[in-house]
N, C-alpha and C positions, 0 to 999 in steps of 0.2 A: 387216483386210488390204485394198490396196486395190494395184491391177495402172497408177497415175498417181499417185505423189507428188508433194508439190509442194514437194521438196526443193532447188529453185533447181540451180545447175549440174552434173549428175551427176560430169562429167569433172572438174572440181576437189575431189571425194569421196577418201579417202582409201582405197582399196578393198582388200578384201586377200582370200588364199584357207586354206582349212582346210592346216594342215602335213599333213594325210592325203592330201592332192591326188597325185595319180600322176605325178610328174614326168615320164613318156615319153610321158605325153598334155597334156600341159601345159596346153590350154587346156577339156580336156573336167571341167569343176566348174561351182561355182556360186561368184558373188563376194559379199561382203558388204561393207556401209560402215554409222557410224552416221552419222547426222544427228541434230538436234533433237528429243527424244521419240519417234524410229520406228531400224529397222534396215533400210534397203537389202540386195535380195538382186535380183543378176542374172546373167545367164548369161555364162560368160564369153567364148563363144564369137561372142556378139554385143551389145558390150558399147554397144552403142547403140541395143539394144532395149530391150524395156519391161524394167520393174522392179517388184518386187512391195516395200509397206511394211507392216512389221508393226509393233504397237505395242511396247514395249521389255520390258513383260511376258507378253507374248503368242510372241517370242523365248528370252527366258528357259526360255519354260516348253517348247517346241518343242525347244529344247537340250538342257536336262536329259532330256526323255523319250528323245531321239535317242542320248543318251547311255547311255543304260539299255539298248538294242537292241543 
């Protein structure tokens, strides 16, 4: 994981948010995009703050467990 990818334009990312997202707070989540062998995740509330990148299995597996909770 690392809090500076170096996934070139964030704002050209196709970013999206979980369908669990609370629509009456619309911007209180987190976002995701992929890139090139990593998965973009940032806040969305300041979407031109940092970013954290995971490697694509290292997501996977962060998912499944989150999923299990």
């Amino acid at each position: 994981m690392t809090d500076n990818p170096s996934a070139g334009d964030a704002s050209a990312m196709n970013w999206f948010k979980s369908s669990y997202s609370d629509s009456s707070s619309g911007n209180n989540c987190v976002e995701v995009a992929a890139a090139p062998d990593t998965v973009l995740v940032r806040d969305s509330k300041n979407t031109r703050g940092p970013m954290l990148a995971f490697e694509e299995s290292a997501w996977a597996e962060f998912t499944t467990y989150a999923a299990e909770g």
